[in-house]
LUMMIVEX-60182 format. One record per residue (C-alpha): x, y, z; residue number from 0. Coordinates in steps of 0.2 Angstrom, whole numbers, plus 5000, padded with zeros to 4 digits. Each point is the difference from the previous one (the first is absolute). Example, Ala and Ser with C-alpha at 12.3 -4.5 7.8 and 13.67 -1.06 7.14 Angstrom:
<atoms>
{xx: 5062	yy: 4978	zz: 5039	resi: 0} $
{xx: 5006	yy: 5017	zz: 4997	resi: 1} $
</atoms>
This chain:
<atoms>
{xx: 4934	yy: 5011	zz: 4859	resi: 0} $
{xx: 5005	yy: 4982	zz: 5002	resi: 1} $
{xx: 5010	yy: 4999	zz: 4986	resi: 2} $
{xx: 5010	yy: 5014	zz: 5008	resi: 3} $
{xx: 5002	yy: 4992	zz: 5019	resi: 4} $
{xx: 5006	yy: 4984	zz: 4989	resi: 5} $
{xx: 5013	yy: 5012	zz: 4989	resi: 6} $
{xx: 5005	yy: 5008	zz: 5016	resi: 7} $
{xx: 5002	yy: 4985	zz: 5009	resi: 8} $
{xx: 5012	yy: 4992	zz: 4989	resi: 9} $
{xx: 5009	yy: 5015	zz: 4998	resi: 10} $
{xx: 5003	yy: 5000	zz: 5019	resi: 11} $
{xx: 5006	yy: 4980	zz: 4997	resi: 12} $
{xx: 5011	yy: 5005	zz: 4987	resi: 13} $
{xx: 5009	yy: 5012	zz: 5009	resi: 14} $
{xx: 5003	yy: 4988	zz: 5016	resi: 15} $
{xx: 5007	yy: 4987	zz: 4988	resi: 16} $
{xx: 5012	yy: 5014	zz: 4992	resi: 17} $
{xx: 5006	yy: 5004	zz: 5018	resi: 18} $
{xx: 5003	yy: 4982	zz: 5003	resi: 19} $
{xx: 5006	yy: 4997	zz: 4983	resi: 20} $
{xx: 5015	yy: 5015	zz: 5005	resi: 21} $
{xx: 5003	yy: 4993	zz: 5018	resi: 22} $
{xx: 5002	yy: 4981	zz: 4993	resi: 23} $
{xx: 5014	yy: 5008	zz: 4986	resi: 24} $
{xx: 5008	yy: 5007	zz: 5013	resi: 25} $
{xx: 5000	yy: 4986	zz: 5012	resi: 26} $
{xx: 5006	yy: 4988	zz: 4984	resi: 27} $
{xx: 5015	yy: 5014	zz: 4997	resi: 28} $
{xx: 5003	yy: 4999	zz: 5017	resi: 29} $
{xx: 5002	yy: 4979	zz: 5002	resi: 30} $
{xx: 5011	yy: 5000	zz: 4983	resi: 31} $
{xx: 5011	yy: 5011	zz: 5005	resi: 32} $
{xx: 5014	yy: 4985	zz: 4999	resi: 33} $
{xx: 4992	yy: 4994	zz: 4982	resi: 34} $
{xx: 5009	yy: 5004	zz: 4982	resi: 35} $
{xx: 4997	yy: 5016	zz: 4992	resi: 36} $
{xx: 4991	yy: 4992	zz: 4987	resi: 37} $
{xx: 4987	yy: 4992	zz: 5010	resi: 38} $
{xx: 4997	yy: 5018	zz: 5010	resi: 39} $
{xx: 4997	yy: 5008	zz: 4981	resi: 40} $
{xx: 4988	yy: 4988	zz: 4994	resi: 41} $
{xx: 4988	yy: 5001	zz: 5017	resi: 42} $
{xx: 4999	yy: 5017	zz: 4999	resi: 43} $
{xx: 4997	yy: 5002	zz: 4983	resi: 44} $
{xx: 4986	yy: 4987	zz: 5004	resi: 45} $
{xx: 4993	yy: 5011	zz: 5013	resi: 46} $
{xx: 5002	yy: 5015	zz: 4991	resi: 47} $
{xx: 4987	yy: 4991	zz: 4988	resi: 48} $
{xx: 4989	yy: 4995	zz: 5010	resi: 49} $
{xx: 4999	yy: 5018	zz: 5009	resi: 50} $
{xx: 4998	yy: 5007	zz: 4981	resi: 51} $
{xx: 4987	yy: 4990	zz: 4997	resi: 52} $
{xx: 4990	yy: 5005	zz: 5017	resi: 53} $
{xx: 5001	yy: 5018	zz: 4997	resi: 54} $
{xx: 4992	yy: 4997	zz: 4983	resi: 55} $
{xx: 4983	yy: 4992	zz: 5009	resi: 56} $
{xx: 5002	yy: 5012	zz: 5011	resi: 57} $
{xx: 4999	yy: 5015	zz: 4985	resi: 58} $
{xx: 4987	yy: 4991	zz: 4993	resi: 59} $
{xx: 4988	yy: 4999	zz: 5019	resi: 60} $
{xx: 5004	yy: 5017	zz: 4997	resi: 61} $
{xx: 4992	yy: 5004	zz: 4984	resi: 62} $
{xx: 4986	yy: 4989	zz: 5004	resi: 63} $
{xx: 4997	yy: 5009	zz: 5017	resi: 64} $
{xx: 5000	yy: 5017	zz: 4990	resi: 65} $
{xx: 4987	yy: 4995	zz: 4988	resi: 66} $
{xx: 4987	yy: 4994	zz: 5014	resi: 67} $
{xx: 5002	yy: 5016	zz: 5008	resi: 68} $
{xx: 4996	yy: 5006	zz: 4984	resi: 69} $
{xx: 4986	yy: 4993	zz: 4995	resi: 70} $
{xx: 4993	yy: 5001	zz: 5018	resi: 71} $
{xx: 5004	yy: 5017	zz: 4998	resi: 72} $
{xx: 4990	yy: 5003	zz: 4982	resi: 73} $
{xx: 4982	yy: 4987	zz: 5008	resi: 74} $
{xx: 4998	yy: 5012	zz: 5014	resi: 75} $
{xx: 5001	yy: 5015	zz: 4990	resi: 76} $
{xx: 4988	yy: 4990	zz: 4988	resi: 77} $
{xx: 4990	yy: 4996	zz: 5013	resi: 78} $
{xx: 4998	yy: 5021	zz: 5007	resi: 79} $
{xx: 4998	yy: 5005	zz: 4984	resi: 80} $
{xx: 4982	yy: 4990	zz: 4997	resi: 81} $
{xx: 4995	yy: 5009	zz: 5014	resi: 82} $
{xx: 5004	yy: 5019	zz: 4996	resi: 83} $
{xx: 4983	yy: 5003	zz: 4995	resi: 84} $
{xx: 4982	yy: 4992	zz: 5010	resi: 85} $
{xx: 4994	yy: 4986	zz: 4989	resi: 86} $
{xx: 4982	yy: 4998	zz: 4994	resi: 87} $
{xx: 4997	yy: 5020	zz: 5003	resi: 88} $
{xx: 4984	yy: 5008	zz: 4997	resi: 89} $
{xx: 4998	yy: 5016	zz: 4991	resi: 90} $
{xx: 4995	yy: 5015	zz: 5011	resi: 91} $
{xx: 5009	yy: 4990	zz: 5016	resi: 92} $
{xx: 5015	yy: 5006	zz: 5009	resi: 93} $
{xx: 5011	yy: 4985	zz: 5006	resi: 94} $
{xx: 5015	yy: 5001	zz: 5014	resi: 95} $
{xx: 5012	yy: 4988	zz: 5008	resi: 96} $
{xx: 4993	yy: 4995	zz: 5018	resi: 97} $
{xx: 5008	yy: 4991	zz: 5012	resi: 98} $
{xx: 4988	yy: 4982	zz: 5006	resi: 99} $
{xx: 5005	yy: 4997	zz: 5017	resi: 100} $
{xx: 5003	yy: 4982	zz: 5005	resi: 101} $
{xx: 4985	yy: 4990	zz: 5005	resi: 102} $
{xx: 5001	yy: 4991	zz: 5017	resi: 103} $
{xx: 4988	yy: 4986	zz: 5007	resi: 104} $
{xx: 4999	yy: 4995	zz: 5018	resi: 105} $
{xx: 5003	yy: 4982	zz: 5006	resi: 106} $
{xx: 5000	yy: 4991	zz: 5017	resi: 107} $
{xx: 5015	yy: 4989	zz: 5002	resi: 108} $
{xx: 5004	yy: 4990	zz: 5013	resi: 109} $
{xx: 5013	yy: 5002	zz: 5008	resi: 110} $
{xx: 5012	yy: 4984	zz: 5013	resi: 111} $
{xx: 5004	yy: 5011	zz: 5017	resi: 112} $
{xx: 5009	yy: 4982	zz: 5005	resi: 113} $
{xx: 5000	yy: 4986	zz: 4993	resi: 114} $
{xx: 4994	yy: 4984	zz: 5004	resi: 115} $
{xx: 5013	yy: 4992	zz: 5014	resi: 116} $
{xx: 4997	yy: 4989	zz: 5012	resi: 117} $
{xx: 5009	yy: 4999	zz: 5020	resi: 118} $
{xx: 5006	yy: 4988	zz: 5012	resi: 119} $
{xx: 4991	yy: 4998	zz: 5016	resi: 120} $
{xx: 5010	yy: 4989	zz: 5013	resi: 121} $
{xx: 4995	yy: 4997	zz: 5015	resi: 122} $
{xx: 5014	yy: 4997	zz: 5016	resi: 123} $
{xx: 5006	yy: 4983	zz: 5007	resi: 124} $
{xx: 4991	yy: 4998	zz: 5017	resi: 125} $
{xx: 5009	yy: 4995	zz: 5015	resi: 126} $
{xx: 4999	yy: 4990	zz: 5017	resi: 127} $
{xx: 5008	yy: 5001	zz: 5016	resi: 128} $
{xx: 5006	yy: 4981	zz: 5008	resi: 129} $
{xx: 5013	yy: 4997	zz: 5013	resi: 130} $
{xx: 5014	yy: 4990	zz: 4996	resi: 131} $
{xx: 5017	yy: 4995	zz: 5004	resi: 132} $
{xx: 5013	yy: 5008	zz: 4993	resi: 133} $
{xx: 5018	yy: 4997	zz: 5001	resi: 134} $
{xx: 5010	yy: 5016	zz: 5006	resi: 135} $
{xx: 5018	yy: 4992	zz: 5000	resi: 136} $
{xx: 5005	yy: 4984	zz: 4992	resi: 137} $
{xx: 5009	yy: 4986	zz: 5011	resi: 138} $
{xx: 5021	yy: 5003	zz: 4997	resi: 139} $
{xx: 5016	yy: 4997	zz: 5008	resi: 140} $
{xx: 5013	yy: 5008	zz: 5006	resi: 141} $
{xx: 5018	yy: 5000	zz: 5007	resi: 142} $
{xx: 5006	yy: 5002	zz: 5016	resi: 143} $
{xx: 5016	yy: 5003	zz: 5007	resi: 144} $
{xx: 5009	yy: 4995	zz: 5015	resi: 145} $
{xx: 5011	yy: 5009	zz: 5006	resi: 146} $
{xx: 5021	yy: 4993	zz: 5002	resi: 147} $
{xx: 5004	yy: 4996	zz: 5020	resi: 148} $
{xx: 5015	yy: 5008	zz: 5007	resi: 149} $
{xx: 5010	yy: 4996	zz: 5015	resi: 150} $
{xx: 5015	yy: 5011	zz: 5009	resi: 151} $
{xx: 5017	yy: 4992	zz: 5002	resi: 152} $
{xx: 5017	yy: 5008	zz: 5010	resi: 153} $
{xx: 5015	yy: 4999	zz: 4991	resi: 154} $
{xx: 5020	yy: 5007	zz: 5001	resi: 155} $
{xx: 5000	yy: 5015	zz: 4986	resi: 156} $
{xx: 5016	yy: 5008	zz: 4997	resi: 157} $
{xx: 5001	yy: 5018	zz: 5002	resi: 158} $
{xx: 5020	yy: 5003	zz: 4998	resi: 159} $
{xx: 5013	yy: 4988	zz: 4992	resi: 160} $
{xx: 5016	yy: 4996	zz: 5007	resi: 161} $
{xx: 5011	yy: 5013	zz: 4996	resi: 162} $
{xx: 5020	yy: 5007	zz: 5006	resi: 163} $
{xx: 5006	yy: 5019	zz: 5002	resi: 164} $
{xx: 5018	yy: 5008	zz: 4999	resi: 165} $
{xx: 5003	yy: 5011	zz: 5015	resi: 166} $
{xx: 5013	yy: 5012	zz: 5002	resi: 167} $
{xx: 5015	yy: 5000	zz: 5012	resi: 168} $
{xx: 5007	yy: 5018	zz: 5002	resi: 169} $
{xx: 5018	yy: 5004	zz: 5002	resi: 170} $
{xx: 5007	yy: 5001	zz: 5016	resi: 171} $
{xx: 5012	yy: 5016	zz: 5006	resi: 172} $
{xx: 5009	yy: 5006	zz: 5015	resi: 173} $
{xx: 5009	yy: 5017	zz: 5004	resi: 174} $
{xx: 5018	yy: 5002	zz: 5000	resi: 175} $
{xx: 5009	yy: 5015	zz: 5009	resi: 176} $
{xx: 5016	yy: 5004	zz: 4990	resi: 177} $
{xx: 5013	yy: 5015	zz: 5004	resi: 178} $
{xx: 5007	yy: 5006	zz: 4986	resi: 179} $
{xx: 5010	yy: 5015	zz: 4996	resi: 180} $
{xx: 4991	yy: 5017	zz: 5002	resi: 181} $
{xx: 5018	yy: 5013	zz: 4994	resi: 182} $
{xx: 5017	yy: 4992	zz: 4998	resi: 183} $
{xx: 5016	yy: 5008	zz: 5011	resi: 184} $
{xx: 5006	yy: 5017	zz: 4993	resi: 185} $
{xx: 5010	yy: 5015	zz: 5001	resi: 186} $
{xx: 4994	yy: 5018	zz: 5004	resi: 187} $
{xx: 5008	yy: 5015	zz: 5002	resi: 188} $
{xx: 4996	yy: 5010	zz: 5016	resi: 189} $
{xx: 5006	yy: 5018	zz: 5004	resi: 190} $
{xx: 5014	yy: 4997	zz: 5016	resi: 191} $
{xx: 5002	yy: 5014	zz: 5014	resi: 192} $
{xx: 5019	yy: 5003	zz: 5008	resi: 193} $
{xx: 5014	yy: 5012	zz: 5005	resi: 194} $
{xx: 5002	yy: 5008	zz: 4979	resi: 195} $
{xx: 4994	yy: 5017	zz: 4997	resi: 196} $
{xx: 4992	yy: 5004	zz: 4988	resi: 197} $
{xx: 5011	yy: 5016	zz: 4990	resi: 198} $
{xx: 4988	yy: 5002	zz: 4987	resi: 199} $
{xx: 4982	yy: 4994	zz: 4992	resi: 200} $
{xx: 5012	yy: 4988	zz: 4991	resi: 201} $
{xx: 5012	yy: 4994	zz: 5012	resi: 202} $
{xx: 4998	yy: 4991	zz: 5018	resi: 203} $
{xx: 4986	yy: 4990	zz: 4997	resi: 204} $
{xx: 5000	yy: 4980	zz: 5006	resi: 205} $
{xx: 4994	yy: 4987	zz: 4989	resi: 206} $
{xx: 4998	yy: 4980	zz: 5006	resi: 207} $
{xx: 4996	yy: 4984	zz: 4991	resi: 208} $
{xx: 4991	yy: 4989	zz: 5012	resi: 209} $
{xx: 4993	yy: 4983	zz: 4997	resi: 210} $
{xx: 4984	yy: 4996	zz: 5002	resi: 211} $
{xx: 4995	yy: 4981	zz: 5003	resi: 212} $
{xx: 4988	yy: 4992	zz: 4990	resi: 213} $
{xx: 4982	yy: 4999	zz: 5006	resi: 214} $
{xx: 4987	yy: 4983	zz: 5000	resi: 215} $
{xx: 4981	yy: 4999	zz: 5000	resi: 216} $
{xx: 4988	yy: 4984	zz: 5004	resi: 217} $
{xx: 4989	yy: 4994	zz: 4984	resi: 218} $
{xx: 4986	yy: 4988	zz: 5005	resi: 219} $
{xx: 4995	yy: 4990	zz: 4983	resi: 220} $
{xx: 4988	yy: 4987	zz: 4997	resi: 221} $
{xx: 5007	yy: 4984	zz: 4994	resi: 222} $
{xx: 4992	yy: 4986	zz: 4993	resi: 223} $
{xx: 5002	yy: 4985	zz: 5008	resi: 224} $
{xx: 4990	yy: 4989	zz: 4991	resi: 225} $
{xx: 4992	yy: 5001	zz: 4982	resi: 226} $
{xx: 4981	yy: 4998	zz: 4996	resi: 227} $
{xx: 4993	yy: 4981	zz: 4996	resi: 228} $
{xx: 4984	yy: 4992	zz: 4996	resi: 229} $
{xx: 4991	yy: 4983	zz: 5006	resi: 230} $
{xx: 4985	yy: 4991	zz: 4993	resi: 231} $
{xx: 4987	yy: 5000	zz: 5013	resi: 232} $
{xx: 4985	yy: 4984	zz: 4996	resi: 233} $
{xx: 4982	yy: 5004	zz: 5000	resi: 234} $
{xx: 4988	yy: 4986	zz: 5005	resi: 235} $
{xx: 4984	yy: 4997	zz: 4989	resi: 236} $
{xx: 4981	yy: 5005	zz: 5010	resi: 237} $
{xx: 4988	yy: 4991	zz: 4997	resi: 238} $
{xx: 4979	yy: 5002	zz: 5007	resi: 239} $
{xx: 4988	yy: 4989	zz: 5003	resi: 240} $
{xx: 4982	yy: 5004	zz: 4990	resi: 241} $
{xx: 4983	yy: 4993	zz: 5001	resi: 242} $
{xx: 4994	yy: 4997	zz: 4980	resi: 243} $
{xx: 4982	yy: 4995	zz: 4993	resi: 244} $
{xx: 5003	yy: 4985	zz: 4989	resi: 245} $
{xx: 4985	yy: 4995	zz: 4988	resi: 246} $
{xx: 4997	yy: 4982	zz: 5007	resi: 247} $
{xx: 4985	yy: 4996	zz: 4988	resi: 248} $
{xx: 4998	yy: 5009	zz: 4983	resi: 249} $
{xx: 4983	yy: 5007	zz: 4995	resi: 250} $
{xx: 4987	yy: 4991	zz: 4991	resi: 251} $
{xx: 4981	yy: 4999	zz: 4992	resi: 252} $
{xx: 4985	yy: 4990	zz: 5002	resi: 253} $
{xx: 4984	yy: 5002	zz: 4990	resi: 254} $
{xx: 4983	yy: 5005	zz: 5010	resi: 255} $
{xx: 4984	yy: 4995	zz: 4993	resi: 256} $
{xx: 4987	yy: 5017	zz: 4999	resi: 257} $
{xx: 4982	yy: 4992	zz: 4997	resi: 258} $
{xx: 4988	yy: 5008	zz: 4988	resi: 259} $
{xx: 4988	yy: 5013	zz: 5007	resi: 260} $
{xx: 4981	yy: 5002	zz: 4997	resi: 261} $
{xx: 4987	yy: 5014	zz: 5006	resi: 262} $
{xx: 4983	yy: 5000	zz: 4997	resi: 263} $
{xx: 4994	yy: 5016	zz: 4989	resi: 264} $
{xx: 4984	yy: 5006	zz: 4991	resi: 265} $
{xx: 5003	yy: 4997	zz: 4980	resi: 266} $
{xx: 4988	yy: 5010	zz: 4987	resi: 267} $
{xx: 4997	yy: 4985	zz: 4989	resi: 268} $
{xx: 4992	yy: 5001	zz: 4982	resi: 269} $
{xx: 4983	yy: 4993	zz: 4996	resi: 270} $
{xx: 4994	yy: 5006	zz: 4985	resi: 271} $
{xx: 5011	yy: 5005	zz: 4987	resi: 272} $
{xx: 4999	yy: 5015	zz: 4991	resi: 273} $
{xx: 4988	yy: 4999	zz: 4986	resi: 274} $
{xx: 4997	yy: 5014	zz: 4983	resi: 275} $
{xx: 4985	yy: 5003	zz: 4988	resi: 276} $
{xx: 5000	yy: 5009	zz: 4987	resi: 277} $
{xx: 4986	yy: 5015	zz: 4995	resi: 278} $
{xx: 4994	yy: 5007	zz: 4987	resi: 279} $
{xx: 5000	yy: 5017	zz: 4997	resi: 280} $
{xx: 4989	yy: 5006	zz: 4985	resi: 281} $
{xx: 5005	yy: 5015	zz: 4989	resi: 282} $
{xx: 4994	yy: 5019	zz: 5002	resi: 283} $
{xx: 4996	yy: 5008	zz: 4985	resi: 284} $
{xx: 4991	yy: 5016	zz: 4997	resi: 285} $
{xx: 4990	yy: 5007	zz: 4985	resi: 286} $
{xx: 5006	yy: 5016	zz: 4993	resi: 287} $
{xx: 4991	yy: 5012	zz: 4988	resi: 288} $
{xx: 5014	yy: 5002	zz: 4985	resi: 289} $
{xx: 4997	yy: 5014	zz: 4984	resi: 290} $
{xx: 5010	yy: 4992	zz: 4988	resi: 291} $
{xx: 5003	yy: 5009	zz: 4982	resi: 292} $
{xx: 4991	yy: 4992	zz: 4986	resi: 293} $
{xx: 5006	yy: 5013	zz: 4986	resi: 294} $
{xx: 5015	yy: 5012	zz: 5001	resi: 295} $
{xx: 4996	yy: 5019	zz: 4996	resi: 296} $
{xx: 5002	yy: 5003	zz: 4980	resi: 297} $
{xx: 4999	yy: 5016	zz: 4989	resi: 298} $
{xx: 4985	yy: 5002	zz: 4988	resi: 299} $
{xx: 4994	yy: 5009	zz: 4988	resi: 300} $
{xx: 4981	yy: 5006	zz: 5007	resi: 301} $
{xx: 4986	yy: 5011	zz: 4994	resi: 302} $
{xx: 5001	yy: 5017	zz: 5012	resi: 303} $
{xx: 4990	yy: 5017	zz: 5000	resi: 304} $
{xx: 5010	yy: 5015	zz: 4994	resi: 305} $
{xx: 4994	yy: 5017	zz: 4994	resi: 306} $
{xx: 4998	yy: 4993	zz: 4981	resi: 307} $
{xx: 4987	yy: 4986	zz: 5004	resi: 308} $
{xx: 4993	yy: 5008	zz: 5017	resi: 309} $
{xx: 4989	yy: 5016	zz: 5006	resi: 310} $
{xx: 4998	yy: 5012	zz: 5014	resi: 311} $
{xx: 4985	yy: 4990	zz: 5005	resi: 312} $
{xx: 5008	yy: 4985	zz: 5003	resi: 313} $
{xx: 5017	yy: 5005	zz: 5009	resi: 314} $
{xx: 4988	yy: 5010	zz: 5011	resi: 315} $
{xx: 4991	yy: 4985	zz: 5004	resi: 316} $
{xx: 5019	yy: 4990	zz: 5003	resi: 317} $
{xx: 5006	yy: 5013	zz: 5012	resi: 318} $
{xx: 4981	yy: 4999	zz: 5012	resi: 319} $
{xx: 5003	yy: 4982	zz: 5000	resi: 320} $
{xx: 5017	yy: 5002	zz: 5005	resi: 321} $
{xx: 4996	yy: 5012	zz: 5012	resi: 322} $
{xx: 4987	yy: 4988	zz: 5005	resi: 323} $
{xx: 5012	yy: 4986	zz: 5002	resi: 324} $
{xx: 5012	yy: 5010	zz: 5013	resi: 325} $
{xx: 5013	yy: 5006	zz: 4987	resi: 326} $
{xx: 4999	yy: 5020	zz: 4998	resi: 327} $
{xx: 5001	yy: 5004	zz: 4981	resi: 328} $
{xx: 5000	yy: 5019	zz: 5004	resi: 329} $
{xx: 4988	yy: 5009	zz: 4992	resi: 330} $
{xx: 4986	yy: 4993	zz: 4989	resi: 331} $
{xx: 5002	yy: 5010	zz: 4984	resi: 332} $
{xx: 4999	yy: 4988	zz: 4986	resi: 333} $
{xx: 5019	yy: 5002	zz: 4998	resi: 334} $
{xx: 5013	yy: 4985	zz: 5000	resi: 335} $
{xx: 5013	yy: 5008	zz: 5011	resi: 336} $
{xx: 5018	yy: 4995	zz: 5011	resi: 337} $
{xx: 4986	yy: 4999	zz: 5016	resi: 338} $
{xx: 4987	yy: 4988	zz: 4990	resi: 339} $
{xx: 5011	yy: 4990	zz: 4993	resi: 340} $
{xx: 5010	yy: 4996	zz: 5017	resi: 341} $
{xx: 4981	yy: 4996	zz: 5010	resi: 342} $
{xx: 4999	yy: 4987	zz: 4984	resi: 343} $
{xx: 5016	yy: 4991	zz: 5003	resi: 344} $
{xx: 4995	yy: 5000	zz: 5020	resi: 345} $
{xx: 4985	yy: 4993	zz: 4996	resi: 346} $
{xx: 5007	yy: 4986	zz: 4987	resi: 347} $
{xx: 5013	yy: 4994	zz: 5014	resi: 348} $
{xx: 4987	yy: 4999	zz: 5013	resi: 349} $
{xx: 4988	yy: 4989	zz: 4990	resi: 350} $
{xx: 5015	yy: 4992	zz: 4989	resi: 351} $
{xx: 4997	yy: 5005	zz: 4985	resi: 352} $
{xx: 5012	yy: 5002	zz: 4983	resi: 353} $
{xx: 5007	yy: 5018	zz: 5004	resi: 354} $
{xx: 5008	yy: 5013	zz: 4986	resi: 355} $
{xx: 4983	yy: 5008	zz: 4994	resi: 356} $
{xx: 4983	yy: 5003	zz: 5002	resi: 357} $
{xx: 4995	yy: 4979	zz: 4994	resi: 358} $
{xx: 4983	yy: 4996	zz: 4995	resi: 359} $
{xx: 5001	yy: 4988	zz: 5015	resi: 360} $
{xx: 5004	yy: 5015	zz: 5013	resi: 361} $
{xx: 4984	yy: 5007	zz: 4993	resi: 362} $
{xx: 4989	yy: 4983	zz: 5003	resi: 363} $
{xx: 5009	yy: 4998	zz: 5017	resi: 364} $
{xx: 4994	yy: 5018	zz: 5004	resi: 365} $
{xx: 4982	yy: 5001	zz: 4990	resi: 366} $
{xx: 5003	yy: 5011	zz: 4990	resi: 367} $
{xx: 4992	yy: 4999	zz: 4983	resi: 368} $
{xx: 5013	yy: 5006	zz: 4985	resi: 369} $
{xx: 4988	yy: 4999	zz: 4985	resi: 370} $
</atoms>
């Protein structure tokens, strides 16, 4: 078996260096890819070598694998076959395979609940109360200002400058009567009257040309006597008189001493300073009862009752001690039947006894005399 974890091993080894092998040829392909030809063809016909030659061990781990299975395969049937048949048998005995249960035995172990540790123990600071002065606000400084002083002060402000204006003189105008000619002297024709008669429509009838003189009407009209002018008129300047506040001193600083203060207050001073020891604490352990195997359970070939080497008389006399013992082997005829046979394995699993047949040691645990 160790020789075939070792074989297996470097199989596994093996193929992890062929992995690597292929991931190393293809990072070297990859870095040459700016070499010559030539030097590409002889690396990989290196590697290709060197691969060969790998997968040749690796045939051979193989083979040699395959022949330890082999022959582990022919030293168990070897080892079966030796035990096909009960060894040292006796004439007239009837033999089967039983199964040995394992064998336990009790022991008291004792057991660490907790181990051994260990704790530290301090014990507070104690304190004391004292009066004491304590300064509340240290001594400083600071700046003070005084203030700028003022005084009022009357003087001429203007309010207007000196200044001119154009006025207007308006045209002057007077009325004026005139007569002037209404109709010029004319000529009109006027029927006359006298002593003619008329004879007809178309005869007798007096026509006169008269003049008329001419006629004239008063027109009043507004003449202008004097045309429009303008003259520059002279505006004085004002002035006012004002009372002003004028700075007379400017502002300034001085610096005022502030003295320290002190009050008087009850302080929690310390007297003893905090101290630690440290405890032991001693492990817990208990003792516990613990059935511990001391051989495995094995197949063996055993002497066993069976109708060859056995009577009615004595399988009675197994199936009233059964009975007996609390396990019902149906009825007690002498007869090794499906019911007897299933009180007998009951009874070997209570007491732990090898099971698979009626054993010689079934029949000593049960008192029951065979020969």
């Amino acid at each position: 078996m160790n020789n075939i974890r070792t074989s297996r091993l470097v199989f596994i080894l093996l193929v992890a260096g062929l992995a690597s092998s292929g991931c190393s040829t293809m990072t070297g392909k990859t870095t040459t890819d700016t070499a010559s030809t030539g030097a590409q063809d002889a690396a990989l016909a290196d590697k290709d070598s060197e691969i060969s030659s790998l997968q040749s061990t690796i045939n051979r781990l193989k083979q040699s694998l395959a022949a330890d299975e082999s022959q582990k395969t022919a030293t168990m049937a070897g080892a079966a076959g030796t035990e096909l048949l009960p060894p040292n048998a006796k004439s007239g005995e009837c033999y089967a395979r039983v199964f040995i249960p394992p064998q336990y035995k009790t022991e008291q172990i004792r057991v660490v609940r907790r181990e051994a540790s260990s704790r530290i123990e301090t014990t507070p600071p104690r304190y004391e109360w004292a009066d004491e002065q304590v300064l509340s606000r240290g001594a400083s400084e600071r700046l003070e200002v005084v203030p700028a002083t003022y005084e009022w002060v009357e003087e001429q402000v203007l309010v207007r400058p000196a200044s001119s204006r154009l006025e207007t003189i308006p045209a002057s105008y007077d009325n004026v009567s005139e007569k002037i000619l209404d109709k010029p002297a004319h000529t009109v024709w006027k029927k006359g009257s006298g002593p003619i008669t008329k004879v007809d429509q178309a005869t007798g009838e007096i026509m006169c040309l008269v003049e008329v003189p001419a006629t004239y009407k008063t027109v009043t009209k507004r003449v202008q006597v004097k045309p429009a002018a303008t003259r520059e008129i002279a505006i004085p300047a004002e002035y006012k008189t004002v009372k002003r506040r004028v700075m007379k001193t400017p502002p300034t600083t001085r610096k005022v001493e502030i003295p320290a203060e002190y009050k008087t207050m009850r302080v929690r001073k310390l007297a003893e300073p905090a101290k630690s020891k440290t405890i032991p604490i001693p492990e817990v352990a208990d003792t516990i009862t613990k059935r511990i195997m001391v051989t495995d359970g094995r197949v063996e070939w055993r002497p066993i009752l069976c109708k060859t080497n056995t009577t009615p008389g004595v399988v009675a006399r197994i199936q009233t001690a059964l009975d007996k013992a609390g396990h019902n082997p149906g009825p007690i005829d002498g007869v090794i039947g499906h019911e007897t046979m299933s009180a007998v394995r009951s009874y070997q699993k209570s007491k732990g006894l090898p099971t698979g047949g009626i054993t010689i040691s079934t029949l000593k645990s049960l008192g029951v005399m065979y020969q």
